[in-house]
N, C-alpha and C positions, 0 to 999 in steps of 0.2 A: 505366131506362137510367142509367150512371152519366155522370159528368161527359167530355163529348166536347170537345175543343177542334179548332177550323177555324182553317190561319193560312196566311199566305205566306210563305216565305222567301227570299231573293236572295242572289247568289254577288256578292259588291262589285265581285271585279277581273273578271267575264266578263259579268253583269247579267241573269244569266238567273235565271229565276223558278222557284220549285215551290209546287205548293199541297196543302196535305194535313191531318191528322186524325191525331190524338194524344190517350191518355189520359194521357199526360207531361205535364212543365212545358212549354210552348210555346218559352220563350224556350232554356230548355236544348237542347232534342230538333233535331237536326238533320233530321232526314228517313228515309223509306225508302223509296224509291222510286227501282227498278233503274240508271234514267237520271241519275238525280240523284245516286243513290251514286257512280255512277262518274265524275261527271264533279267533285264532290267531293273523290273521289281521285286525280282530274288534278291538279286547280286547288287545292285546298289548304279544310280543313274553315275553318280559321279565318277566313275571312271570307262564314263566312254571316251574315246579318245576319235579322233577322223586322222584315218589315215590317208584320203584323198577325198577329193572332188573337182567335177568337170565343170565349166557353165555350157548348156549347150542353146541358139536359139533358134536352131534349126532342129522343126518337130522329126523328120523321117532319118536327120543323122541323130539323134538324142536315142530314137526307138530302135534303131540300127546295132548302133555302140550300144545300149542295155543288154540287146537279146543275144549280141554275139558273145561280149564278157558274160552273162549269165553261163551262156552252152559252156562256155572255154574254162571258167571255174566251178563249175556245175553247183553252183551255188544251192539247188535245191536237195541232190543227192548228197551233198556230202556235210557230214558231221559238224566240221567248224563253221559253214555259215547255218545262220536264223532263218535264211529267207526259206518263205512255203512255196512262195511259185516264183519264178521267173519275171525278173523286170522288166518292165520294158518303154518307163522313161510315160505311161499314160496314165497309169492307176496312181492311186495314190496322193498326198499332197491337198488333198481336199477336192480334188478336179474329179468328175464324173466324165468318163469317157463320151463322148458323144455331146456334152452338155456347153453349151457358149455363152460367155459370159461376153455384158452388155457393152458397148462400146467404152459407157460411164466407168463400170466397175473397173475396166481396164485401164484408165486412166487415173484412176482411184489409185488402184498398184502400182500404177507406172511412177507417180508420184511419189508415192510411200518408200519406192526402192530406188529411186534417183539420187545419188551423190551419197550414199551410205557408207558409214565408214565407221570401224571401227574402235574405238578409247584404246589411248594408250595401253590404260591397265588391264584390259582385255586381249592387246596380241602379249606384253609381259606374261600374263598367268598362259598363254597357250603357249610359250617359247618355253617357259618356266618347266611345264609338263615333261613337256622332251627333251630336258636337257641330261646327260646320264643315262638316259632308253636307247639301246639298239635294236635295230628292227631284227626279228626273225628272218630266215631265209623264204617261210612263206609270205611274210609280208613284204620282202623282199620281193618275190616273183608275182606276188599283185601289182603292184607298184610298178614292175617292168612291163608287164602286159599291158594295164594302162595306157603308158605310158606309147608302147608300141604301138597302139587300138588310136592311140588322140593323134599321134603323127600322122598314121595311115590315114584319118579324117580330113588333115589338113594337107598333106598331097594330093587328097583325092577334090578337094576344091578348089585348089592351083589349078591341076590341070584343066577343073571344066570350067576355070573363066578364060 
């Protein structure tokens, strides 16, 4: 599997959530996801904000952790998030499920994303953002869960080496 990243995003002035999966930069990728494009294109791209993201390169914990944060923030049922179905770390991103790209193309990426690094002026303007912002208590208890979900990830590969 190549490198997956899991993240949230939030629209600042409407405060609705999306959750999704990207083999992009996290911070750069705004999303794709029908509901959230558009309401993007309501409300104005520039104030999405990423309130997280995970890298994951392990395809069965990446699909693991999507599907359990989905259930746990019911992301599809409820109001504040965009998402129409449930993540789960394989749609999306340009990847067709089922579909394997060629040894080439994979080194193609591997190269493209090897030693990437950020401009100065680029982490400034994202520090820049949040300086003055407090997070909500719901974006608070995202962020916990998270956070709780990545721990659990990583004790759970301690023990099975």
């Amino acid at each position: 599997m190549s490198q997956t990243y899991l993240y949230i995003k939030q629209h600042s002035l409407t405060e609705k959530f999306y959750f999704g999966k990207t083999v992009k930069d996290p911070i750069k990728y705004n999303g794709s996801g029908k509901h959230w494009l558009r309401h993007l294109k309501v409300h104005g791209f520039e104030h999405v904000v990423t309130l997280w993201y995970e890298l994951f390169t392990d395809q069965e914990e990446c699909t693991k952790f999507a599907l359990e944060f989905s259930e746990k923030m019911g992301i599809v049922k409820s109001d504040q998030w965009l998402n129409l179905k449930p993540e789960n770390g394989l749609d999306g991103g340009g990847s067709v499920v089922g579909t394997k790209r060629s040894a080439e193309t994979c080194e193609k990426f591997s190269k493209a994303l090897t030693g990437r690094k950020q401009s100065p002026e680029h982490i400034a303007a994202m520090v820049a953002t949040k300086i003055g912002k407090k997070r909500s208590p719901f974006q608070k208890n995202i962020v916990a869960i998270s956070r709780k979900l990545v721990r659990n990830r990583v004790r759970l590969n301690t023990v099975q080496e």
